[in-house]
N, C-alpha and C positions, 0 to 999 in steps of 0.2 A: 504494500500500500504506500508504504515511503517514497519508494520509486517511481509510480506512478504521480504523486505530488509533485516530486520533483520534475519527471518531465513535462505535465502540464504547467509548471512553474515557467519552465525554459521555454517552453512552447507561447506561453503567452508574451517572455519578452518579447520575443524574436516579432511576434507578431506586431507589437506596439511600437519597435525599433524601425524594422521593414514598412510601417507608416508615413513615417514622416518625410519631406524633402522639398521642394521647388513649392511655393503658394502660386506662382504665377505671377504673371504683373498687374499693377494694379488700375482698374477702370477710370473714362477719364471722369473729370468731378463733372458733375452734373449744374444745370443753370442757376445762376445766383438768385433768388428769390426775393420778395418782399416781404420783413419778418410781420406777423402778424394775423389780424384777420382784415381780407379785403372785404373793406363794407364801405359803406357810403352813406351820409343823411344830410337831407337840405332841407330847407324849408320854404313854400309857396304861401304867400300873402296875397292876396284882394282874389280869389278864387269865384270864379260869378256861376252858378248852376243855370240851363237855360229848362224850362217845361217843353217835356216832349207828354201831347196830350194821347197819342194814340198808346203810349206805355203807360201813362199819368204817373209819371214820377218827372223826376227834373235830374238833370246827367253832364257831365262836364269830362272832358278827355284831357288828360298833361299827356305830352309825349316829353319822354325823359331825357333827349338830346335839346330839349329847349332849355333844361335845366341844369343837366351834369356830361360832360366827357366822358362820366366812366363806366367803361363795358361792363354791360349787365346781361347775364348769363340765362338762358332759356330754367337753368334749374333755379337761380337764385330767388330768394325769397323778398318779399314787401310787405314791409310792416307802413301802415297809413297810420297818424296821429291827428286826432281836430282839437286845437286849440280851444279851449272852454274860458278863459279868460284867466285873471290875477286873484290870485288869497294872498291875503296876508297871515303872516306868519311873523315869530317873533323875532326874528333875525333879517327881516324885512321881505318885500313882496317875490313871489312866485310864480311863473307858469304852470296853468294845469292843465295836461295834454289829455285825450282819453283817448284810447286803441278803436279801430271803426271793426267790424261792426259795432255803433253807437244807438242804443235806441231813444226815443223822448216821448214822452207819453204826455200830449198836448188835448186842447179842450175837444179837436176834432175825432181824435183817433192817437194813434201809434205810428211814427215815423222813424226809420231806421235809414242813414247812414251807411255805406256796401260800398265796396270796390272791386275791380277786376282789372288784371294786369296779363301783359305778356313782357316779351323781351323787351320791347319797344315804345310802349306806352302802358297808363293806367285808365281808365274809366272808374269815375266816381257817382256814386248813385245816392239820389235822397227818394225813396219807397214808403208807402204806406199804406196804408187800409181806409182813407178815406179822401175824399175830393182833390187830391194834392196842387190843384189850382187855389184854391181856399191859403193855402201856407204863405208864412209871414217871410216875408223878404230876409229877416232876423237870421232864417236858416240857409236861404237860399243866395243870399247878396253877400261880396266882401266876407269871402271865410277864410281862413289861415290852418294849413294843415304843413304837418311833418313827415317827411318821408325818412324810411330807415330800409336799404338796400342790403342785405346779407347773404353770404353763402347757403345755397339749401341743405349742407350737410352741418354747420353752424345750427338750425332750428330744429337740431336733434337736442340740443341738449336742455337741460331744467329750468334755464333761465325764463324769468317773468317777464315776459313780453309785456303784460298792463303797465310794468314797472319802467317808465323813459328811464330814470337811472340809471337801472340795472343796466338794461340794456347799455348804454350807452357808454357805461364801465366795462362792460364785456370785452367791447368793442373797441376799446381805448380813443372814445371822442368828450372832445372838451364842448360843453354850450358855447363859448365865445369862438368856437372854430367852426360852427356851423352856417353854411350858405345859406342865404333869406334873396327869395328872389318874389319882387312884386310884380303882380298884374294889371296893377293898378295904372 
């Protein structure tokens, strides 16, 4: 039994020794990247909705080359923001954003807020469940919304989208470095 230990002993050097030699050379380095995540947010001021009566909702298009340079990807994802106005707070006043789908539950009915996007542009929708001619200009005139551009493998992970912060910290963007462009 000794002896056979032993020669599996030798046998296994031989084996781990007769392994080793030449790794090859090495591949070339691959393209230098942008560290981070490629995202994007700006934001659109004086947004005017126009009524389409045979839909009865009221609808506005941004095409995204009016807005940003930056390629924006068939998979990436759009997060819309509507500006809801200022709070104060005790460290002084505040923007308060709200993620769209937005709904408002007004004297007529239920109006919700919707968008749809491709690569190349967004479509913004105000819908509702009653007369949507009847709606106050309040909704539909000079509105201010945020756009948030991100990787569609990016809105795999846990982050609170209701959250602009968060978001925004994810993302590593500062509020004063955010584009504001008017329609006005």
């Amino acid at each position: 039994m000794k002896k056979a230990i032993q020669l599996l002993g030798m046998f296994s050097i031989i084996l781990f020794v007769s392994c080793s030699g030449n790794d090859g050379f090495d591949g070339r380095d691959g393209s230098d990247g942008l560290d981070g995540i490629s995202a994007q947010v700006f934001e659109v001021d004086g947004v005017n909705f126009d009524f389409e009566a045979d839909n009865n909702w009221f609808a506005t298009r941004l095409t995204f080359n009016d807005f940003t340079n930056f390629e924006i990807l068939e998979s990436d994802a759009i997060l819309v923001y509507r500006f809801d106005g200022e709070v104060e707070l005790s460290d002084g006043p505040a923007n308060n954003w709200s993620l769209i789908p937005q709904n408002f539950f007004v004297s007529q009915g239920t109006l919700q807020y919707t968008f749809a996007h491709n690569f190349v542009d967004m479509d913004l929708f105000i819908d509702g469940n009653f007369d949507m001619a009847t709606l106050s200009d309040d909704f539909t005139q000079n509105q201010f919304f945020r756009i948030v551009i991100l990787p569609g493998d990016f809105l795999s992970s846990k982050l609170d989208k209701s959250n602009m912060a968060a978001v925004l910290s994810a993302i590593n963007v500062d509020e004063e470095s955010i584009a504001r462009i008017s329609m006005k």
